[in-house]
C-alpha positions as CSV (number, residue, x, y, z in Angstrom):
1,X,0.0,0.0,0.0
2,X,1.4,3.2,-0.9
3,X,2.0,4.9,2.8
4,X,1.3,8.9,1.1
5,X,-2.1,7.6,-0.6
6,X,-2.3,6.0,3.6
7,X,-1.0,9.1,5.5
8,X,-3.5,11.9,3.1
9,X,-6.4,9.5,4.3
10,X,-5.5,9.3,7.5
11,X,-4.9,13.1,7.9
12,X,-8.4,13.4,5.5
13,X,-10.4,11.2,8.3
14,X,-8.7,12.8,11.3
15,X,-9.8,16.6,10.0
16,X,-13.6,14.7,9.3
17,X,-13.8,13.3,13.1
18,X,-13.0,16.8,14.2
19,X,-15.8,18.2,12.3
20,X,-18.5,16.4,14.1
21,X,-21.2,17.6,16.1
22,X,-20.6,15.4,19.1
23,X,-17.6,13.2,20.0
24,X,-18.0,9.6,18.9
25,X,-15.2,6.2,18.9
26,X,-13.6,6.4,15.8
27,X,-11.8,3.6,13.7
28,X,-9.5,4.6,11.3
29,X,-8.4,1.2,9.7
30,X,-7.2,0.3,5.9
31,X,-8.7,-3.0,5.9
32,X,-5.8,-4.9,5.5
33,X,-4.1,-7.2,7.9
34,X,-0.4,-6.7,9.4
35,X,1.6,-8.5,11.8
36,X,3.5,-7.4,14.9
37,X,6.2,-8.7,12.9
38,X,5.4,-6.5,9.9
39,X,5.6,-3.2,11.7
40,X,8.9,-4.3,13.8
41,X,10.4,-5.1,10.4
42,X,9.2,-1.8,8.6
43,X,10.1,0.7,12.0
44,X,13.7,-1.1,12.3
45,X,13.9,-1.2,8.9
46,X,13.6,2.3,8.5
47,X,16.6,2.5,11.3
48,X,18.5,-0.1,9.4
49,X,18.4,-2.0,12.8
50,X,17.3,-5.6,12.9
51,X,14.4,-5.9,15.5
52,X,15.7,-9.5,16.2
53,X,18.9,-7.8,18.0
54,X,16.4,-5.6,20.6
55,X,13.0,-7.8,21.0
56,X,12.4,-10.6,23.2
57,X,9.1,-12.3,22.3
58,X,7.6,-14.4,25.0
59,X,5.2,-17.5,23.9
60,X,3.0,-17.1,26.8
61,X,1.8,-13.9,25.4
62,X,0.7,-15.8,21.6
63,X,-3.2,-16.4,21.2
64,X,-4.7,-19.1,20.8
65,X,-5.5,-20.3,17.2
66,X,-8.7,-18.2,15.8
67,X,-11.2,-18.9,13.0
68,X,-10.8,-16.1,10.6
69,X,-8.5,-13.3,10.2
70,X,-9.3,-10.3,11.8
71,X,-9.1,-6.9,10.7
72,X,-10.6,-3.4,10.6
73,X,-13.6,-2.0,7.7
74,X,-13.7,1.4,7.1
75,X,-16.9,1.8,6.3
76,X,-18.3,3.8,9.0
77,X,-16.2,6.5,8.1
78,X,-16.7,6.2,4.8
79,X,-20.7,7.0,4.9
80,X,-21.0,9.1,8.2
């Protein structure tokens, strides 16, 4: 995903959620799904570190197995 086209929406939404009439819960979401490993190896990345080096992951903090995938619509912010 192209993070400008991501960061104008985002900024787009945020100035929207401001705008209202009374304050509400607000998702801002792109609908697709990332890992914790994703963002450790984009934000290191973007360091040149290697997130291996600095996090400790700890099994007892995994969940169990789900059905599914889950992940975030943005569809409430599309029509309100």
């Amino acid at each position: 995903m192209d993070v400008i086209f991501v960061k104008r929406n985002v900024v787009q939404l945020t100035l929207l959620m401001l705008q209202q009439d009374k304050p509400d819960d607000q998702v801002v979401a792109t609908g697709e799904i990332q890992t914790i490993r994703d963002f450790l190896d984009l934000s290191f990345g973007h360091a040149g570190l290697e997130w291996q080096k600095y996090v400790e992951i700890d099994p007892k903090y995994y969940r169990p197995a789900e059905e599914g995938s889950r992940s975030s619509g943005s569809c409430r912010g599309i029509t309100d």
